[in-house]
C-alpha positions as a Markdown table, in Angstrom:
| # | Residue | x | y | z |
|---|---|---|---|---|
| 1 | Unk | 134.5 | 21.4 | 36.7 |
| 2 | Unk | 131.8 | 18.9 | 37.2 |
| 3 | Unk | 131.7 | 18.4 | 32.8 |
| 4 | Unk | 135.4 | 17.2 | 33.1 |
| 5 | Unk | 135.6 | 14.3 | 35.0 |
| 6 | Unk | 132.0 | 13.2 | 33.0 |
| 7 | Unk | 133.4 | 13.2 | 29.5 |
| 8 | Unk | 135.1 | 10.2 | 28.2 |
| 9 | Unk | 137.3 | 8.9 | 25.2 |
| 10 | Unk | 135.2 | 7.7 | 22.3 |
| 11 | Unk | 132.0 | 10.0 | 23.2 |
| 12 | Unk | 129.9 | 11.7 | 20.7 |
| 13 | Unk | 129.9 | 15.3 | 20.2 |
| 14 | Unk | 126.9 | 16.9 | 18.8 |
| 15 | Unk | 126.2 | 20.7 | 18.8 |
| 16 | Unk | 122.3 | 22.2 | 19.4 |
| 17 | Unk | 121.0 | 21.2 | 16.4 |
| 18 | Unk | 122.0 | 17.6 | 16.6 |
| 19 | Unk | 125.1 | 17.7 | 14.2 |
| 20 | Unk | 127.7 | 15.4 | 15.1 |
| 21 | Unk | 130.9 | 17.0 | 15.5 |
| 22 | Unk | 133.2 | 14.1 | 16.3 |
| 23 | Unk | 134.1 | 11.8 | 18.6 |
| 24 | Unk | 136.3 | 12.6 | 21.9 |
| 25 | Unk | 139.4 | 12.1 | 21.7 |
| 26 | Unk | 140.6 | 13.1 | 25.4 |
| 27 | Unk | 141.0 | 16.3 | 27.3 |
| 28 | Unk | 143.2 | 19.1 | 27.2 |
| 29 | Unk | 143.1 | 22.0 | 29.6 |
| 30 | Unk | 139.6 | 23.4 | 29.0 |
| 31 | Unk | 139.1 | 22.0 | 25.5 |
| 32 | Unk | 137.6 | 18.7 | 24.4 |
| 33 | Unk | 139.7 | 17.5 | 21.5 |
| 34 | Unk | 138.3 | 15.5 | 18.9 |
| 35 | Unk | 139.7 | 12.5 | 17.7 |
| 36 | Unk | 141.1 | 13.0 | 13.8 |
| 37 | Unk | 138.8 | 10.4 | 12.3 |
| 38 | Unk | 135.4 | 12.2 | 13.7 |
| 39 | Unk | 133.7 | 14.7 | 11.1 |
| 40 | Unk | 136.3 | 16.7 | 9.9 |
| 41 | Unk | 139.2 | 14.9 | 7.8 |
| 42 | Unk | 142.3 | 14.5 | 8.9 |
| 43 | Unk | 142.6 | 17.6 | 11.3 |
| 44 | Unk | 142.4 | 17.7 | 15.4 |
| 45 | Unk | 139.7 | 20.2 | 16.5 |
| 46 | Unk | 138.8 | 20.9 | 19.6 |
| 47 | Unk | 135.7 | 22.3 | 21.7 |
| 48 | Unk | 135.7 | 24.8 | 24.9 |
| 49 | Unk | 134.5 | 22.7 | 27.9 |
| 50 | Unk | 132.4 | 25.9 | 28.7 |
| 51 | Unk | 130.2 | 25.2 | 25.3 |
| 52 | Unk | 128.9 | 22.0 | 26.9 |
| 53 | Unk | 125.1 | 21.8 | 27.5 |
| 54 | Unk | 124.9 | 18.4 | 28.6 |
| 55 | Unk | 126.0 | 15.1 | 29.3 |
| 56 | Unk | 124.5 | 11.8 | 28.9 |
| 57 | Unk | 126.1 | 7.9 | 29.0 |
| 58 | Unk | 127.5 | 8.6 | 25.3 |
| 59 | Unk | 127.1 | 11.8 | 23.8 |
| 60 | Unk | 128.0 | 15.4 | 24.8 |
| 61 | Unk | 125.3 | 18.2 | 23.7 |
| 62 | Unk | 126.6 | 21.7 | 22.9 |
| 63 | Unk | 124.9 | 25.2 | 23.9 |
| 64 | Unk | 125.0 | 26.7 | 20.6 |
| 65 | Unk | 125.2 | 25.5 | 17.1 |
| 66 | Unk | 128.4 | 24.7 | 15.3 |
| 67 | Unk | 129.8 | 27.3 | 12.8 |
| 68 | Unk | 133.2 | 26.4 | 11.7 |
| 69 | Unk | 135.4 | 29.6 | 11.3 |
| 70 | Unk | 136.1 | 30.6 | 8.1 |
| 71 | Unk | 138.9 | 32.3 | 6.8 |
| 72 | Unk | 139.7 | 33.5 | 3.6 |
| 73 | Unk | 143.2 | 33.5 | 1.8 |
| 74 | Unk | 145.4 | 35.8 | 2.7 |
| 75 | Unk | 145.8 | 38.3 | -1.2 |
């Protein structure tokens, strides 16, 4: 896939709206993981190559706005 060999360590990753997810940490499969220090504490996400919009010289623009998944304790 062409979005693959475009994405780079140390990228920006912003969804629709313009919220920055993170940084790019490298690529796994079909998923763009995010380094530990971008956005989210001290947790690896990760991003489906397939949400990817676009691709400029240092950012990567998702389809679709960012909702993180929620889940509630287990009673």
């Amino acid at each position: 896939m062409f979005h693959e060999m475009r994405i780079r360590p140390h990228m920006e990753v912003v969804d629709s709206t313009g919220q920055r997810l993170g940084t790019v940490n490298g690529i796994f499969d079909d998923l763009i993981l995010l380094a530990r220090s971008g956005g989210f504490g001290d947790l690896h996400h990760c991003v489906a190559i397939d949400r990817v919009e676009s691709i400029d010289e240092i950012r990567v623009c998702l389809k679709q706005p960012f909702y993180p998944e929620r889940r509630s304790k287990p009673r």
